[in-house]
PLY file of the C-alpha trace (Angstrom):
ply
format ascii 1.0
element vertex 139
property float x
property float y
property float z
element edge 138
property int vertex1
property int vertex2
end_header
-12.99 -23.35 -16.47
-9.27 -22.99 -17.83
-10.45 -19.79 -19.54
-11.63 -18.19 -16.39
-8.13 -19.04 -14.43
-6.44 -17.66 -17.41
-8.21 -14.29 -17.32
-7.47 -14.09 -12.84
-4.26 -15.12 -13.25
-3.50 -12.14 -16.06
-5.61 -9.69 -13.87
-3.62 -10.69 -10.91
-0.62 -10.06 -12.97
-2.01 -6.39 -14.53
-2.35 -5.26 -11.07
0.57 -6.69 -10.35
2.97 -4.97 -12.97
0.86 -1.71 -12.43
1.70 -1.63 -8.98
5.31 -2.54 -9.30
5.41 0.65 -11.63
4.06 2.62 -8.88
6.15 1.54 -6.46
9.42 2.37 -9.18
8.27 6.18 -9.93
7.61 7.00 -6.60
11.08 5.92 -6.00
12.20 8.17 -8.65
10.27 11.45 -7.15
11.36 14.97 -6.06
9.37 16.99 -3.87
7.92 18.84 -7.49
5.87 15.65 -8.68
5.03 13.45 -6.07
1.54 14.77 -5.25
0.63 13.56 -8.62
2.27 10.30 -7.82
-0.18 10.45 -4.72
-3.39 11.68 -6.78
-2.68 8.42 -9.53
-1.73 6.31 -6.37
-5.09 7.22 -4.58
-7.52 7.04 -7.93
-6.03 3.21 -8.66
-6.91 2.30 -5.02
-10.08 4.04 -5.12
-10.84 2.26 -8.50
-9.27 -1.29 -7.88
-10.37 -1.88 -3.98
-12.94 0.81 -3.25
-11.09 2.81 -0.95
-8.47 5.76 -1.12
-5.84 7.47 1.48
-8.37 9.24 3.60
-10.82 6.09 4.13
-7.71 4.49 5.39
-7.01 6.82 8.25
-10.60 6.80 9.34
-11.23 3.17 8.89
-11.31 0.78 12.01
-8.17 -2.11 12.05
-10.73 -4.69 11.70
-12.44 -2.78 8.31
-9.38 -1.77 6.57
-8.63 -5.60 7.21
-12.04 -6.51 5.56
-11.65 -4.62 2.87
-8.34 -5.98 1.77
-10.11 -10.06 2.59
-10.34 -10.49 -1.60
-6.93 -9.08 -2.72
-4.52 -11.17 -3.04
-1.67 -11.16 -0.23
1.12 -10.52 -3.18
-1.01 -7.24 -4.25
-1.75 -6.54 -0.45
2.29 -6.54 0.46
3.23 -4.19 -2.68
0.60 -2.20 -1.53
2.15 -1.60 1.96
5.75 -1.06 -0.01
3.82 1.62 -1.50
2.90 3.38 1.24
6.19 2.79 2.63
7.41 4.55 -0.69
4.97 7.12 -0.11
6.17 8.13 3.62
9.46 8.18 2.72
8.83 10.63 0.10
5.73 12.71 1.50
8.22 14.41 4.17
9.59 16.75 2.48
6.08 18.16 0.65
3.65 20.19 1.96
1.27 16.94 0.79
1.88 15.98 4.41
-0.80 18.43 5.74
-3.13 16.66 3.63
-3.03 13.14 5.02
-2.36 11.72 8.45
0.67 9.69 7.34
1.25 8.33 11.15
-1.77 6.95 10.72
-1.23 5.41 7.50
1.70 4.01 8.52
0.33 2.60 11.51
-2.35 1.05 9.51
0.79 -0.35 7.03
2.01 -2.09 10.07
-1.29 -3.61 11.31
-1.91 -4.92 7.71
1.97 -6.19 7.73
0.79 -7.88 11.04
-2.22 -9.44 9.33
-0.02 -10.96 6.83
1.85 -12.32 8.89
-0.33 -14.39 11.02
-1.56 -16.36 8.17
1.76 -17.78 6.69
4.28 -19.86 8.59
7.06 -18.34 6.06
9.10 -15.55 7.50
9.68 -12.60 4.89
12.18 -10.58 5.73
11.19 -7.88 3.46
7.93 -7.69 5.26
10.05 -7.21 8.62
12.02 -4.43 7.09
8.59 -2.87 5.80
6.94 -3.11 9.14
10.14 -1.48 10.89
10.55 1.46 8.20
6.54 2.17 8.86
6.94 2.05 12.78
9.91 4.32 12.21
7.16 7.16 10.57
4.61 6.37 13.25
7.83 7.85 15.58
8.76 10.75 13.85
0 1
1 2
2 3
3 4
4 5
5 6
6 7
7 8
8 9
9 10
10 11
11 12
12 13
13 14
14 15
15 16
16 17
17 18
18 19
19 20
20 21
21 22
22 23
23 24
24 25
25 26
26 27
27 28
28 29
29 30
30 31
31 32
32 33
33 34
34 35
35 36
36 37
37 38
38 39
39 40
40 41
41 42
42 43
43 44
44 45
45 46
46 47
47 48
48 49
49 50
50 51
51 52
52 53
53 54
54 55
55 56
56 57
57 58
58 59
59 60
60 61
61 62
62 63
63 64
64 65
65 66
66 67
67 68
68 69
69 70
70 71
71 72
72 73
73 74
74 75
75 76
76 77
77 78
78 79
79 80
80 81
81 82
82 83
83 84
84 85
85 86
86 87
87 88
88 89
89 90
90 91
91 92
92 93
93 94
94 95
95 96
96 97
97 98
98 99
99 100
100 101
101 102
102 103
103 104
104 105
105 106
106 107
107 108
108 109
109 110
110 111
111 112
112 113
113 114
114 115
115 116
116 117
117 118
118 119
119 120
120 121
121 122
122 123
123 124
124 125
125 126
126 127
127 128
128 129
129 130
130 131
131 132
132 133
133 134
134 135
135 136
136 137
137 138
């Protein structure tokens, strides 16, 4: 039984670390290399929790939502960061075309909301997530 919390807690870690690194070379990009970001960003979602950039526009609130029920909420908020990463970047590519980014954002935000309702612990970087991704859904 110890064994198998050993090997979750190091996967939860793995994804973890992998998605911190995202989130710190998509802070790093220039307009010349962030649709690759995007294309590594997109295959580790698509591989990891079965659905990629595209799904997420088209998906209802309430699937996104039930897709996301199994990952944990630490995985789940770095993933939003990432997308917040993503926005702030994606402006000033032609990648823009590609995906509805208001959308994403909006979907950011109602998985921020989510989050929210099932803790009793304010996080203000959550807040300052969910107001950078309403901020897109304006632009």
């Amino acid at each position: 039984m110890e064994q198998n919390a050993d090997f979750l807690l190091r996967e939860v870690q793995r994804v973890t670390n992998f998605l911190s690194k995202l989130i710190h070379n998509i802070c790093s990009l220039n307009e010349y290399n962030i649709e690759d970001s995007i294309k590594e960003t997109d295959d580790f979602i698509k591989e990891n929790w079965n659905f990629s950039f595209q799904e997420i526009t088209t998906l209802s609130d309430t699937a996104l939502l039930s897709k996301l029920e199994n990952i944990p909420e630490i995985h789940i908020e770095k993933f939003v960061g990432l997308l917040n990463e993503l926005l702030k970047h994606s402006k000033q590519t032609a990648i823009k075309k590609e995906y509805n980014w208001h959308e994403i954002a909006r979907k950011g935000s109602v998985i921020l909301v989510e989050l929210e309702k099932n803790t009793t612990v304010f996080s203000l970087q959550r807040n300052q997530l969910k107001t950078a991704l309403e901020g897109y859904r304006l632009q």
